[in-house]
N, C-alpha and C positions, 0 to 999 in steps of 0.2 A: 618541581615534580609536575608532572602532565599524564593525562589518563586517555586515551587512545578507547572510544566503543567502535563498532557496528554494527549496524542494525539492517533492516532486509527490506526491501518493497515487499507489497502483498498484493494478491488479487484477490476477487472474491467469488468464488465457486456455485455461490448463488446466492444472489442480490435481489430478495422480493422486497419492494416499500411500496405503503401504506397507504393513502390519503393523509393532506397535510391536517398538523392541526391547528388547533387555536395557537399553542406556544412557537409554531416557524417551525415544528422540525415534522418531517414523514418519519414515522416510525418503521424500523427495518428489521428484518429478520434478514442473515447475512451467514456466509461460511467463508471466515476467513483461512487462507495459504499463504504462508509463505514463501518467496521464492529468493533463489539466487542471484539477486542484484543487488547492490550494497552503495549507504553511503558511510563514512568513518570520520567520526567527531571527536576532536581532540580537545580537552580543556587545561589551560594552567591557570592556580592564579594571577590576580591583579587587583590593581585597585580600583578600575573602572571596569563596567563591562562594554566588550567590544566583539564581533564578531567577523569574518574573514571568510570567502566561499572558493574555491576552486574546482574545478571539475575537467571531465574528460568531452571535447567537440562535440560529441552527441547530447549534451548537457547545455539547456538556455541558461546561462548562470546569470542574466541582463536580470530577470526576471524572480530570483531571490534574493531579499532583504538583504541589506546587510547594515542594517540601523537597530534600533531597540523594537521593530515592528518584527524580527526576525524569530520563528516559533521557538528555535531551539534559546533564545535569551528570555524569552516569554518562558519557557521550563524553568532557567534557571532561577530566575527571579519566582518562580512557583515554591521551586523547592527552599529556597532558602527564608522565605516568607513560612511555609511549612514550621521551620524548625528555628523562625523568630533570631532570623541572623543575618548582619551584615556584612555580607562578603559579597565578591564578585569576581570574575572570572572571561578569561578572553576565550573565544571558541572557535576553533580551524573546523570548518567542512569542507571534508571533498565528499563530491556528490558522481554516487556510478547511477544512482536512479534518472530517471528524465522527470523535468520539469513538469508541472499539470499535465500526466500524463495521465491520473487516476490510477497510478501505484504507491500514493501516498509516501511521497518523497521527504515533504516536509513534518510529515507523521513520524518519519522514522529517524528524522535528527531531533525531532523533539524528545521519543525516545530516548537515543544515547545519548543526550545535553542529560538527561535525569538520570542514565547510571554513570553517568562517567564523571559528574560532580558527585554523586552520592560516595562516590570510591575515593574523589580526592578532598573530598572534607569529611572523611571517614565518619559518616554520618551512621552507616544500620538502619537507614529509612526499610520501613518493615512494606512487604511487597505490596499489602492489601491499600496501604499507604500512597506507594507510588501510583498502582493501580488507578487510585479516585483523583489524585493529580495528575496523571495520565488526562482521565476520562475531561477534565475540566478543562483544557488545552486544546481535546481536537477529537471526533469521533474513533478517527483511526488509530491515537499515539495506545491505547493501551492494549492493542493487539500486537504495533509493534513492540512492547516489552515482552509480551509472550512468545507470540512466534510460532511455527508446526501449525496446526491447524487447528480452528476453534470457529467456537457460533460467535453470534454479536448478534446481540439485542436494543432495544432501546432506540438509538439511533444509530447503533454501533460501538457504543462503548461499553457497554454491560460485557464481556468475553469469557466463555468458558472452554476450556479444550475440549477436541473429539478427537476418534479414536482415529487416526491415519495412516495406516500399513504398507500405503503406497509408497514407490520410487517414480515420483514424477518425472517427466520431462513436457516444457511448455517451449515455444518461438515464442518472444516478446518483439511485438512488429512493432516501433514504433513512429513517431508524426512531428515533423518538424513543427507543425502549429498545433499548439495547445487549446482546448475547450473547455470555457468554465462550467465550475460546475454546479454555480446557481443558475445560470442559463439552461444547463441541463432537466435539471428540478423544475426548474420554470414551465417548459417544455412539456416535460410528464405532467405534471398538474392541466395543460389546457388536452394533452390526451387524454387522458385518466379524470375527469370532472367527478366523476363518481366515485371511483377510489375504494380502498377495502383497508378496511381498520385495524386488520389483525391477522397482515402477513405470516407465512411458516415455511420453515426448511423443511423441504423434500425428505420423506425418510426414505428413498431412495437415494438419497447423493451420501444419506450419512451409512448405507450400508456397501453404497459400491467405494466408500475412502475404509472403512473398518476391512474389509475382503483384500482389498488392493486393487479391484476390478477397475482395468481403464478403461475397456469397452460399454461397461456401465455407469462410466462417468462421463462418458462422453456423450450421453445418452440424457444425464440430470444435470448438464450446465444450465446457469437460465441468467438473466438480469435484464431487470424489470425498466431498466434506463438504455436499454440498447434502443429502442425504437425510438424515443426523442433523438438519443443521439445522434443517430444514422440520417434522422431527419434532418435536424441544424447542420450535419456534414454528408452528406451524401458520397462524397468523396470516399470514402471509410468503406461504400459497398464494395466497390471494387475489391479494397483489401480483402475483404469476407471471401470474393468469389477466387480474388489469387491464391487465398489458401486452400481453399478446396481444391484448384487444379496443384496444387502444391500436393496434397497430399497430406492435408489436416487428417486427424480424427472428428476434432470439435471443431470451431471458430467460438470467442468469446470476446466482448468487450471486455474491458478492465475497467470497473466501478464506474465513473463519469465518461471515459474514454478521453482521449484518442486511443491509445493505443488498445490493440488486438494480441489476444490471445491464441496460441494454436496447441491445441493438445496434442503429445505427440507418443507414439509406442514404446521408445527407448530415446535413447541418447543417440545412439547411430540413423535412426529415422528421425530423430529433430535436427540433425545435423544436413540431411538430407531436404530434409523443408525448409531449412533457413538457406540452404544454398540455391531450391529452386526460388524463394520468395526475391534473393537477390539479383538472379536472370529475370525476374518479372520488374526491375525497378525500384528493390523496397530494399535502400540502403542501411537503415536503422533495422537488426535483428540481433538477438542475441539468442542462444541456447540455453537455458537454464532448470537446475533442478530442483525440487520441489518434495517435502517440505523441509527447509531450513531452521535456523535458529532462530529465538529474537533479539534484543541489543544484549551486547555480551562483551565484555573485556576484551582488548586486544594486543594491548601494550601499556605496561606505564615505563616511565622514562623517566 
């Protein structure tokens, strides 16, 4: 038997962090979305664990694990520590997200590595369960088991839903070269020396996602790591300025970056900005809509 999840990329709608602290982490206040990018994680057993990556050209595959350092084997071995078991299990990913691209690609196979064992060793792991295994995995894994749209606290792992009435449409511009994203961090800390302690989400970003208002959202994007980043890439300006003659709404980084955000009115106007972004040179684009699911069954077999 074999269990088939997937799970979504996310961006984050606004990304204010913190001053770092004593413990290495900036503390974040964060709105996470879901979007329409996917990757899909297939588990069967075995008696060793193994894991397996494939993906689509737009995809650095060079660049994820594929040893026991790999996050979705790091789930599994979570979960089944969890529930004081030994088994193991082999894991196929194909990956539709891009590599460090700050869509939390590898978030979101750690994700379905945790429902897609939990389904095939008929476990009943209870959510609140997964949820705190999630959170010890990876700031972003337990927003991907939620999915739609939600806060993040802490460092990102604390998640609760908000209300989100909208039908998004975003352009995901993405960057052949990846940006880490303690470099990032690093970065903001020599901008930010001062820092603030106790970041907050806009309650205007949470009133124009409850309305459905895109004009007002495009109005409360924010993240608080665009300026290091643009800085270590300058390169990335450009992107910002082609979307504008594109015919964005917004422009937004995506959490660490590379990749760029474009808010768009519908579907037929993101469709319209992702074919001017491709006249301008920006082969990596996709159209997607917003907000999705989180990791979710897709097949057993």
């Amino acid at each position: 038997m074999s269990v088939t999840v997937r799970a979504p990329a996310k961006i984050n709608l606004h990304l204010g962090v913190g001053a770092l602290r004593p413990d290495g982490f900036h503390p974040l206040a964060t709105v996470y979305q879901a979007v329409g990018l996917y990757d899909d994680v297939t588990v069967t057993e075995a008696e060793h664990w193994h894991v397996a990556v494939e993906g689509g050209d737009h995809v650095a595959l060079a660049e994820v694990p594929q040893d026991a350092s790999n996050i979705a084997i790091r789930a599994g071995l979570a979960l089944a520590a969890h529930h004081r078991l030994e088994r193991a299990a082999s894991i196929e990913i194909h990956k539709g997200i891009p590599v460090a691209g700050g869509l939390a690609g590898g978030s979101a196979d750690a994700a379905a590595a945790l429902v897609a064992l939990d389904r095939l060793w008929s476990l009943d792991t209870p959510d609140e369960d997964l949820l705190r295994i999630a959170g010890e995995l990876g700031s972003d894994v337990p927003f991907a088991l939620l999915g739609g749209a939600a806060s993040g606290h802490g460092h990102g792992e604390i998640v609760a839903p908000v209300p989100d009435e909208g039908a998004w449409w975003w352009v995901v511009v993405g960057n052949a070269t990846g940006l880490s994203t303690p470099a990032v961090y690093r970065h903001f800390d020599e901008l930010n020396a001062a820092g603030i302690a106790d970041p907050r989400i806009p309650v205007s970003l949470l009133d124009a996602l409850r309305a459905g208002d895109v004009d007002a959202l495009a109005a409360s994007l924010r993240n608080d790591l665009e300026p290091a980043a643009l800085d270590l890439r300058p390169d990335l300006r450009r992107t910002f300025a082609d979307a504008g003659r594109a015919g964005a709404l917004a422009t937004l980084l995506s959490g660490s970056g590379p990749t760029v955000l474009l808010l768009c009115r519908d579907a037929e106007h993101g469709r319209g900005v992702a074919a001017a972004m491709g006249e301008q040179g920006h082969e990596r684009c996709w159209v997607v809509p917003a907000p999705v699911a989180g990791a979710h069954v897709v097949s057993y077999a």
